[in-house]
C-alpha positions as CSV (number, residue, x, y, z in Angstrom):
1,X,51.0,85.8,50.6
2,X,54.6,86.4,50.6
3,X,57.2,85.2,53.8
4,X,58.3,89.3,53.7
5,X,54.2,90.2,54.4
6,X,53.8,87.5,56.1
7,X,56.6,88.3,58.6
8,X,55.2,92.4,58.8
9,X,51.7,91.2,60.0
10,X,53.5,89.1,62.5
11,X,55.2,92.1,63.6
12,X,52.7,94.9,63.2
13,X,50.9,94.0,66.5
14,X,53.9,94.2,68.6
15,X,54.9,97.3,67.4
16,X,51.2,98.9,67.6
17,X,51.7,97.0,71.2
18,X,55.3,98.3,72.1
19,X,54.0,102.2,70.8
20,X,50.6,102.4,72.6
21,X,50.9,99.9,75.6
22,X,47.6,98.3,75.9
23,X,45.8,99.8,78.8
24,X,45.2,96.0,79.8
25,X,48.8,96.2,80.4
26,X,49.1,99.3,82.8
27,X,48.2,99.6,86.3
28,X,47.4,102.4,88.5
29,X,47.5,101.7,91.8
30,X,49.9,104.3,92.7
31,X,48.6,106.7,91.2
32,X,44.7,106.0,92.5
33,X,46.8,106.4,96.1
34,X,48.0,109.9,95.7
35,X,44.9,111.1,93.7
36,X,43.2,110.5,97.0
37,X,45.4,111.5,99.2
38,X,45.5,114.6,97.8
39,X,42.0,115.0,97.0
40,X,41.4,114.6,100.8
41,X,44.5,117.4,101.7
42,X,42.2,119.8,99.4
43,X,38.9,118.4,101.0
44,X,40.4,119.6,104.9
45,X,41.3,122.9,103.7
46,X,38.3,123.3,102.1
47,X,36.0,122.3,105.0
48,X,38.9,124.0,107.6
49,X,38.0,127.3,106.1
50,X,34.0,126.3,106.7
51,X,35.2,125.6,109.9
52,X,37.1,129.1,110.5
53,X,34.9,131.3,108.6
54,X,31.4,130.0,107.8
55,X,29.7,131.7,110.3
56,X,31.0,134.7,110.1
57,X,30.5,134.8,106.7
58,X,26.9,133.3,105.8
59,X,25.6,132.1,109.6
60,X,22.6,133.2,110.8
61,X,24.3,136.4,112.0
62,X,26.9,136.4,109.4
63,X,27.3,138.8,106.3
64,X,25.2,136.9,103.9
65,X,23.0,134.5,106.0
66,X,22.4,130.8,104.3
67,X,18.7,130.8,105.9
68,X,17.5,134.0,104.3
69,X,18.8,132.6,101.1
70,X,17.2,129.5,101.0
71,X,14.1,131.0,101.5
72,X,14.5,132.8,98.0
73,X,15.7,129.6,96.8
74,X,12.3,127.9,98.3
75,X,10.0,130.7,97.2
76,X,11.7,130.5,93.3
77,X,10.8,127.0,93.7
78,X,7.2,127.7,93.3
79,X,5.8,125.6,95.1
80,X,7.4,126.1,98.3
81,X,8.7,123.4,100.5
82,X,11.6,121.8,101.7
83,X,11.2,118.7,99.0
84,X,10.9,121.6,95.9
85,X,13.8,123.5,97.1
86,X,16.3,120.2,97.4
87,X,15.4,119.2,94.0
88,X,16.5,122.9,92.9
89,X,19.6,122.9,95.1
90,X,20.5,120.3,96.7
91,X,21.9,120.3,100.4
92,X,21.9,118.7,103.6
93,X,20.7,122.3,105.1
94,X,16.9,122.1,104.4
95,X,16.9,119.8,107.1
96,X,18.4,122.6,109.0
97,X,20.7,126.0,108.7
98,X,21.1,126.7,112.6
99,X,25.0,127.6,113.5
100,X,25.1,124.5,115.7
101,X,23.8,121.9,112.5
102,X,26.6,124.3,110.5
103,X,29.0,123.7,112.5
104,X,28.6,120.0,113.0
105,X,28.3,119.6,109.4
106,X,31.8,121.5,108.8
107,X,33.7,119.4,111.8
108,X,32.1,115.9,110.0
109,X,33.5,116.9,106.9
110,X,36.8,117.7,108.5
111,X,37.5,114.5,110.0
112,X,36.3,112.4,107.1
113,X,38.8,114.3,105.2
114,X,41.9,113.5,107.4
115,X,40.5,110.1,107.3
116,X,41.3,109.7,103.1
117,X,44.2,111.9,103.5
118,X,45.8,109.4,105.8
119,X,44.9,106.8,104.1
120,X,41.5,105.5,104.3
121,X,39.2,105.9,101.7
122,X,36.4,104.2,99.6
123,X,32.9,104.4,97.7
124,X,30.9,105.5,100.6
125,X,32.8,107.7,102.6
126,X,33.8,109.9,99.3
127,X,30.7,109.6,98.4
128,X,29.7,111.4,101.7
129,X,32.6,114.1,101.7
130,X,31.2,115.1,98.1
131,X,27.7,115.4,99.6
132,X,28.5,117.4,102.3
133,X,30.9,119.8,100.7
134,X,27.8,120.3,97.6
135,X,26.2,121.4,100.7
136,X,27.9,124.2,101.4
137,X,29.0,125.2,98.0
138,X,25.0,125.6,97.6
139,X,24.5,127.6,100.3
140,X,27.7,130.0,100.4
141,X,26.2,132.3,97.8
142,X,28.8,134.8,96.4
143,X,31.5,133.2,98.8
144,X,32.2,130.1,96.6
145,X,31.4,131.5,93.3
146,X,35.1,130.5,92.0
147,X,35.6,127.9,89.8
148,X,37.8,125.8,92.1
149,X,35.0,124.9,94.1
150,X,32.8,123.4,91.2
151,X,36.3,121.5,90.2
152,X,36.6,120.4,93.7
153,X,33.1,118.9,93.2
154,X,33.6,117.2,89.6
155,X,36.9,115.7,91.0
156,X,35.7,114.5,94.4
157,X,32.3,112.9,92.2
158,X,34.8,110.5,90.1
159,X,37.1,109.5,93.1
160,X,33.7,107.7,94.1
161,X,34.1,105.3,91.5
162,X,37.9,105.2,91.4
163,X,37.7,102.9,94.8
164,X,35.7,99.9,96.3
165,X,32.7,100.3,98.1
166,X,34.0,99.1,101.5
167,X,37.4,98.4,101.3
168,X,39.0,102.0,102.2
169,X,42.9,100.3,102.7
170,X,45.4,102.6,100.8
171,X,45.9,99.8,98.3
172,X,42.9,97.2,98.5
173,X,42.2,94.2,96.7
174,X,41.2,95.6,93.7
175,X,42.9,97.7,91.0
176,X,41.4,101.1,90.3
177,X,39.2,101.0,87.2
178,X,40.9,101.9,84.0
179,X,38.3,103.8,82.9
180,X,38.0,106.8,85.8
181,X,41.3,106.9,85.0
182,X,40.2,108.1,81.7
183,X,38.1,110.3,82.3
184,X,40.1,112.0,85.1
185,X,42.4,112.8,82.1
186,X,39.1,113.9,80.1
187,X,38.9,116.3,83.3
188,X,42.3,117.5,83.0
189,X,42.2,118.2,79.3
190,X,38.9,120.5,79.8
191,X,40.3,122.0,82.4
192,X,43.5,123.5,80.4
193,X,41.9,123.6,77.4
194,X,39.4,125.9,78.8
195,X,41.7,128.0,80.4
196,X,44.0,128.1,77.0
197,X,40.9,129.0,74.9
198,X,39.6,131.9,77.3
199,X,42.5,133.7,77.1
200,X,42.8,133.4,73.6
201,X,39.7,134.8,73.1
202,X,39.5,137.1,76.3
203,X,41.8,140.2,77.0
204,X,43.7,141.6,73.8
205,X,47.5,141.2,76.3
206,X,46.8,137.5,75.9
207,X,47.4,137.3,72.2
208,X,50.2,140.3,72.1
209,X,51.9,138.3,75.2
210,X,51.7,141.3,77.9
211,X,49.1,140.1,80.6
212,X,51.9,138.8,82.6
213,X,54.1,141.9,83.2
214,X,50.9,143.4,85.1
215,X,49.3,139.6,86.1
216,X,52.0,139.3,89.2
217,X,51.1,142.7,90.8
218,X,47.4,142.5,89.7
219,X,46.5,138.9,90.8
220,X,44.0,138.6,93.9
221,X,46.9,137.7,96.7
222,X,49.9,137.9,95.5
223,X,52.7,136.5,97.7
224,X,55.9,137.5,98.5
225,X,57.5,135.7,95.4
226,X,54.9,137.9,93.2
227,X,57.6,141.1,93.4
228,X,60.4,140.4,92.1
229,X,58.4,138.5,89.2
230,X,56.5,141.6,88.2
231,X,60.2,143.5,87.5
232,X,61.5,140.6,85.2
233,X,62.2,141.7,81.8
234,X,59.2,142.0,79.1
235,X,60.8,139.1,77.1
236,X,60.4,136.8,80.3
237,X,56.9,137.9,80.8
238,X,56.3,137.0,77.2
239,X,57.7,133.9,77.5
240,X,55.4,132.8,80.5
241,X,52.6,133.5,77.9
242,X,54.1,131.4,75.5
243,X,54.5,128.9,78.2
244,X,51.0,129.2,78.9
245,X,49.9,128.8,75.4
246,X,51.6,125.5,74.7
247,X,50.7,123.7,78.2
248,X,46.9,124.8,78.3
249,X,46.3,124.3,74.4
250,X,48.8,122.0,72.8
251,X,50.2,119.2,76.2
252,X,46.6,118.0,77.1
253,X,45.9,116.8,74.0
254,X,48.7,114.3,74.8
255,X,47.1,113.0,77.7
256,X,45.1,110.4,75.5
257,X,48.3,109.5,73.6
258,X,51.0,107.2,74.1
259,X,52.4,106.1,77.5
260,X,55.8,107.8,77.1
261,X,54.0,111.1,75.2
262,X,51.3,110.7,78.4
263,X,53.9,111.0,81.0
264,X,55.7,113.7,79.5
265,X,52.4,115.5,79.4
266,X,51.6,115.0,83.5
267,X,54.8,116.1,84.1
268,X,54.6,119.9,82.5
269,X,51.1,119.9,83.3
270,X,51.8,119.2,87.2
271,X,54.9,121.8,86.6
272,X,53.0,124.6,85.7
273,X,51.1,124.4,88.5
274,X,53.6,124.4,90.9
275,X,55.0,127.1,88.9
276,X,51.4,129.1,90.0
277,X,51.6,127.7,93.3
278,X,54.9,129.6,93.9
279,X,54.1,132.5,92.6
280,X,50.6,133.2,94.3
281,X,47.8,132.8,96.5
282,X,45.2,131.0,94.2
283,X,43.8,129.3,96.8
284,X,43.6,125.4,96.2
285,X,42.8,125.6,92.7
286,X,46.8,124.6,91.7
287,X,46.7,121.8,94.1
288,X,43.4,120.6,93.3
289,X,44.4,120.9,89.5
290,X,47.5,118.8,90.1
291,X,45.2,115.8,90.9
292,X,43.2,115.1,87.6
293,X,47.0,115.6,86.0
294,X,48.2,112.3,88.2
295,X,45.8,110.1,86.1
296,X,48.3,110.7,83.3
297,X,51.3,108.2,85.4
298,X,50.8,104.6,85.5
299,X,53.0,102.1,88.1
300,X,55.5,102.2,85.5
301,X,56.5,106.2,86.1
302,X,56.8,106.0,89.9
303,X,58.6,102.2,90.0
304,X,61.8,103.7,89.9
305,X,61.2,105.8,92.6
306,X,58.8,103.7,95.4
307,X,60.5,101.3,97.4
308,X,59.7,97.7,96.6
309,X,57.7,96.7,99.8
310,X,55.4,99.6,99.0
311,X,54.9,98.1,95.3
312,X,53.9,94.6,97.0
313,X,51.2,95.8,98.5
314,X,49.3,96.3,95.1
315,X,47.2,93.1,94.2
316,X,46.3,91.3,91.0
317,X,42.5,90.5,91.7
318,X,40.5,91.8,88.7
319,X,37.8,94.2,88.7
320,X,34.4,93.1,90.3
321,X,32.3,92.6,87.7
322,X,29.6,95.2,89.3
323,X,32.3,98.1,89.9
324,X,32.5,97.3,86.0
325,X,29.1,97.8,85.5
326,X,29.0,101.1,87.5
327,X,32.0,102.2,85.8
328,X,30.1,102.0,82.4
329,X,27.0,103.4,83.9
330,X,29.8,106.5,85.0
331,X,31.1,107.0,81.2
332,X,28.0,107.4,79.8
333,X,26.6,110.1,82.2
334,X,29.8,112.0,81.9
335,X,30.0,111.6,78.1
336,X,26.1,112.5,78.0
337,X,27.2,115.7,80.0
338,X,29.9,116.7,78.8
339,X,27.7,117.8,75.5
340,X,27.2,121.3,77.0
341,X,30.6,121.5,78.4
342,X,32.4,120.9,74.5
343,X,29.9,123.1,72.7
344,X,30.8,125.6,75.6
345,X,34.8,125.2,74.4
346,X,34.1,125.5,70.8
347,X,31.9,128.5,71.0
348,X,33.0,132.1,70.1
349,X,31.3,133.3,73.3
350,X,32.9,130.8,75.5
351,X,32.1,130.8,79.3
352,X,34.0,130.1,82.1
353,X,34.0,128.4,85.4
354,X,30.2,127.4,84.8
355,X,28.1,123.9,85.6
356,X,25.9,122.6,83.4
357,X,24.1,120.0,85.7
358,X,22.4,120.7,90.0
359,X,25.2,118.4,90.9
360,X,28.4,120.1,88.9
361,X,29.2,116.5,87.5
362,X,30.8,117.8,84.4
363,X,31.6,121.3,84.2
364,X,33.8,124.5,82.4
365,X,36.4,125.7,83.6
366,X,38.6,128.3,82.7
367,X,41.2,131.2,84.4
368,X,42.2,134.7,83.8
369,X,40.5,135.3,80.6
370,X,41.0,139.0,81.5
371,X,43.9,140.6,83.2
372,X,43.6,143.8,85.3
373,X,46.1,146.8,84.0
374,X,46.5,148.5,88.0
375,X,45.5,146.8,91.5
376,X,42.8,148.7,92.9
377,X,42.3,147.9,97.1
378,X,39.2,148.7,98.5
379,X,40.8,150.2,102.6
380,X,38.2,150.4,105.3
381,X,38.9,153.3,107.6
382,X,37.3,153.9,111.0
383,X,37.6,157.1,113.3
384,X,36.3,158.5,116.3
385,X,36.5,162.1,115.2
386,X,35.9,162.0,111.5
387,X,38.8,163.4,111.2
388,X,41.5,160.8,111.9
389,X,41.5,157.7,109.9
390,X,42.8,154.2,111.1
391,X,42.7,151.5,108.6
392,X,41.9,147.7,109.0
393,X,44.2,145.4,107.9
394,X,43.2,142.1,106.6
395,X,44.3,138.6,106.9
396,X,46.3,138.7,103.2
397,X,45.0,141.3,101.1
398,X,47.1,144.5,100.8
399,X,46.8,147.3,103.4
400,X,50.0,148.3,105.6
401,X,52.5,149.7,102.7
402,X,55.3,147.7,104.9
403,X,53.6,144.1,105.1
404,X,54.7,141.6,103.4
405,X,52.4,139.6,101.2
406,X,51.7,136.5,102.7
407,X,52.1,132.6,102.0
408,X,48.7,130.7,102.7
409,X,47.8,128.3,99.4
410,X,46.0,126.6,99.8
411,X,44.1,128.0,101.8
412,X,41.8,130.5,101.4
413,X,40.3,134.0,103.0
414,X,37.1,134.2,101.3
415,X,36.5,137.9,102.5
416,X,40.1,139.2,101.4
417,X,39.1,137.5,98.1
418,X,35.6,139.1,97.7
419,X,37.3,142.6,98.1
420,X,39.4,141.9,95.4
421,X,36.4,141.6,93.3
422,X,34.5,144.1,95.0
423,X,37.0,147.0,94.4
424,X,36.3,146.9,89.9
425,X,32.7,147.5,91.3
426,X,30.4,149.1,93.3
427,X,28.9,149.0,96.9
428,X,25.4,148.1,94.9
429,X,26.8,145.2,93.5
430,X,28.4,144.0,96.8
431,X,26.0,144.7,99.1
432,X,27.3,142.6,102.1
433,X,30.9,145.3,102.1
434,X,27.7,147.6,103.8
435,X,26.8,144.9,106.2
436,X,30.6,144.2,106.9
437,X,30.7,147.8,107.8
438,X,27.5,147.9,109.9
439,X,29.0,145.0,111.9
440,X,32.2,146.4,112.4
441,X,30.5,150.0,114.1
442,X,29.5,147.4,116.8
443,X,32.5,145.2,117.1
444,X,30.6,142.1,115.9
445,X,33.2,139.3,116.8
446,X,32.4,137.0,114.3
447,X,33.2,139.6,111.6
448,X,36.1,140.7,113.6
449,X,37.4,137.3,113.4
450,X,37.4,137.8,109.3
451,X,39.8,140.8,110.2
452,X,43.7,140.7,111.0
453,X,44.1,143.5,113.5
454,X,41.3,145.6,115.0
455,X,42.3,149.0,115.1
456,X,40.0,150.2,117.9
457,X,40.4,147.3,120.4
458,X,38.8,149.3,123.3
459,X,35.9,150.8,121.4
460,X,33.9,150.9,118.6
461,X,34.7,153.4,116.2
462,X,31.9,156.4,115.4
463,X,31.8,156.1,112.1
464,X,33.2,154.1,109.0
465,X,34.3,154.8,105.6
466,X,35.7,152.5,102.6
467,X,38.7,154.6,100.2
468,X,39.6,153.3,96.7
469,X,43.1,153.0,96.7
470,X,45.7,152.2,93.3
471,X,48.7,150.1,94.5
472,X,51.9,149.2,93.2
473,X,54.6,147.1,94.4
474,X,57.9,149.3,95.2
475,X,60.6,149.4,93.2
476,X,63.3,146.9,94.4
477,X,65.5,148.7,96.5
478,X,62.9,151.5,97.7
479,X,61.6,150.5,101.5
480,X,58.3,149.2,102.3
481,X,56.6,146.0,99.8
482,X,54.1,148.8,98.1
483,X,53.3,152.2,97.0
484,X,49.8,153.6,96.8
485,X,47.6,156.5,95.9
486,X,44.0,157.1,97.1
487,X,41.7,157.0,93.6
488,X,38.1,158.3,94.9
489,X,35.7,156.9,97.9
490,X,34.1,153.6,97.3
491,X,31.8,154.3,100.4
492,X,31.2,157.6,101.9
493,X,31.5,158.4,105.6
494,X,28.6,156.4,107.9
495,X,27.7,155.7,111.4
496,X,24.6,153.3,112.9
497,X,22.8,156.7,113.2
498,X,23.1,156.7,109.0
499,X,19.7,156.6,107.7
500,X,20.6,156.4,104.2
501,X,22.8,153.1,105.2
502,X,20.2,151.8,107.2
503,X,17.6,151.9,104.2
504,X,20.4,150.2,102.2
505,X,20.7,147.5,104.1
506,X,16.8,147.0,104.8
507,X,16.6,147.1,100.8
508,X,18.6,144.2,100.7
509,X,17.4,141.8,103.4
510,X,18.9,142.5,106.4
511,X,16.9,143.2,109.9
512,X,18.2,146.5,110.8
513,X,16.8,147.2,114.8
């Protein structure tokens, strides 16, 4: 061997070294403390909307009631009983779906939550916040059938592991497993690459570069920043597309590589979700993405930035040698799941937003694989002389032509959203917008509660209707935020004296006196 070789193998490991940065090297303490803190910010809004909303929306007098429904579930079981119906969906509400057990459910959730977002947090009590919020995702029918809410579940599953089992300090005596923090990253990089993929192979304005100049107006909730967005100039749109393209399909890949090429690939990552944060109401999906993104910053990104007495509170105990174990045990179920999950990605008939697995350990995800060309708003109209219409307005969605879109990511109007949805369809496929009407021709509070402003606050009205509206924002200058023109009725004039909507809503479950 000559001195020159000699001397390269000498160096070659402290270049490989000096390139790649052994993870026995890095540290994540930091990081570990803002994944959960934010994880629990996304777990209180998440159980604050239970808290607002659930009973209104599937109690046992709300618009979809969870106790009807797990009947089906229990008779599809069959063999039915309570054990059957857990193993086919899980949830702390077989023991029991009153409004009080509902209620005391959402407000347990809510304070565990405040708990790890201020700062306490560890193996058991996530493991109970990610118990209790499966629970209502399995119940909530139609009202959590968004992708965010199997995310929330994936993400919240792995934090379990990420800390000790008792120790719930913001920076215990252990370091974070290296290992969650890979596969948080794994998360991340389906999570974009799902969403790049989709659109590639969804709506044809994807791949000319169009969907965003109608994307702004046509989102679910825009917000007030949505406007003047929509009238930027087609090459802007085009090069949000672009922008899109090389974040969702090309960054994550460098989440697995180098430190310096894995920082700069956190960074746009986290950017282009504030970037969706600012320009719309997507509920906590942005913020809740943001957090499986963090996994890509060791203690060396933020050491410039946290002061030092904050760094001395990290410690240099090794791993316990069981959270190892466990930790193993963790990458092999995820790698055994995630099977369904990569064929999903690589398949010309790619899904979205789908689990694979009861428990939504490892899921698909994608976003806005199809972009609507004009916003369609479903209005519901009341009178007491069929002749005069007054509309409801809604918390967020578009109604009043002079309201200005609100700000409320992330939280989330579940109702507002379901419109959305339910105005590219028909009242057969949503059959709860009947039941919202029947409720409203009585002044049901607990649906009036869903509802911004009750336009007949001294009496019921005599009879409802629901009008298809197309809406635009106005031009800038022109007065008012939109512009709309009525399309056709989505739900012809009825009264509690309607037979026809009576039958309707016997068809589909609901007692109708």
């Amino acid at each position: 061997m000559t001195r020159d070789t000699a001397l390269f193998e000498q160096a070659a490991p402290s270049v490989w070294e000096r390139v790649w940065e052994s993870e026995s090297r890095q540290s994540y303490w930091i990081a570990r403390f803002l994944i959960l803190r934010l994880l629990g910010l996304v777990y209180f809004v998440g159980f604050l909307t239970i808290v607002n909303d659930g009973l209104a929306l599937y109690g046992s007098d709300g618009l979809t009631p969870a106790a009807s429904y797990l009947e089906r579930v229990e008779e599809a079981a069959g063999t039915p009983s309570r054990a059957s119906g857990f193993v086919r969906l899980p949830t702390v509400f077989w023991r029991s779906v009153s409004d009080g057990f509902l209620m005391r459910i959402a407000w347990l959730g809510l304070a565990l939550s405040l708990l790890v977002t201020l700062g306490y947090a560890n193996a058991i009590l996530l493991t109970l916040l990610w118990f209790l919020y499966m629970s209502f995702v399995h119940i909530g029918q139609g009202w959590y059938a968004f992708g965010w809410e199997i995310q929330l579940l994936e993400t919240g599953f792995l934090a379990i592991f990420l800390c000790p089992l008792f120790d719930g300090r913001p920076f215990p005596g252990r370091p974070p497993p290296v290992v969650v923090i890979w596969l948080y990253r794994w998360l991340i990089f389906r999570i974009m690459l799902g969403a790049g993929l989709i659109k590639l192979r969804g709506d044809a304005c994807w791949r000319d570069l169009t969907c965003l100049v109608y994307h702004y107006e046509t989102q679910p909730v825009p917000n007030p920043f949505s406007a003047p967005l929509h009238f930027m100039p087609v090459w802007f749109h085009k090069l949000g597309a672009l922008f899109n393209y090389l974040v969702e399909l090309v960054v994550p890949f460098f989440a697995f590589g180098p430190r310096r090429a894995c920082h700069v690939a956190g960074i746009v990552m986290v950017s282009l979700q504030l970037m969706l944060i600012a320009s719309g109401n997507l509920s906590f999906l942005n913020w809740l993405t943001i957090i499986p993104a963090l996994a890509c910053f060791d203690d060396s990104f933020f050491e410039r930035w946290i002061a030092p007495r904050w760094l001395e509170r990290r410690r240099r105990a090794p791993l316990h040698r069981g959270q190892q174990a466990v930790a193993l045990v963790l990458v092999l179920v995820v790698a055994l799941l995630s099977v369904g999950p990569v064929l999903n990605l690589v398949s010309s008939r790619q899904i979205m937003n789908t689990s694979f697995d009861r428990l939504h350990l490892v899921n698909t995800y994608g976003a806005f694989g199809s972009v609507g060309r004009e916003r369609l708003e479903l209005v519901v109209q009341g009178s007491d002389d069929s002749a005069t219409w007054r509309d409801y307005e809604f918390k967020c969605k578009p109604t009043q032509l002079d309201r200005r879109p609100c700000v409320i990511t992330p939280y989330h109007y579940r109702l507002d959203w379901l419109m959305w949805f339910a105005a590219m369809g028909r009242v057969e496929q949503y059959p709860w917008a009947a039941h919202l009407v029947w409720k409203l021709l009585q002044d049901d509070r607990a649906t009036l509660r869903l509802i911004e402003t009750n336009p007949f606050s001294e009496a019921p009205p005599r009879s409802i209707r629901i009008e298809l509206y197309r809406y635009e924002f106005t031009q800038p200058g022109e007065s008012g935020w939109w512009k709309r023109e009525r399309v056709s009725t989505w739900l012809g004039e009825t009264s509690l004296r309607d037979a026809t909507l009576r039958e309707f809503l016997r068809k589909n479950g609901w007692a109708v006196p």
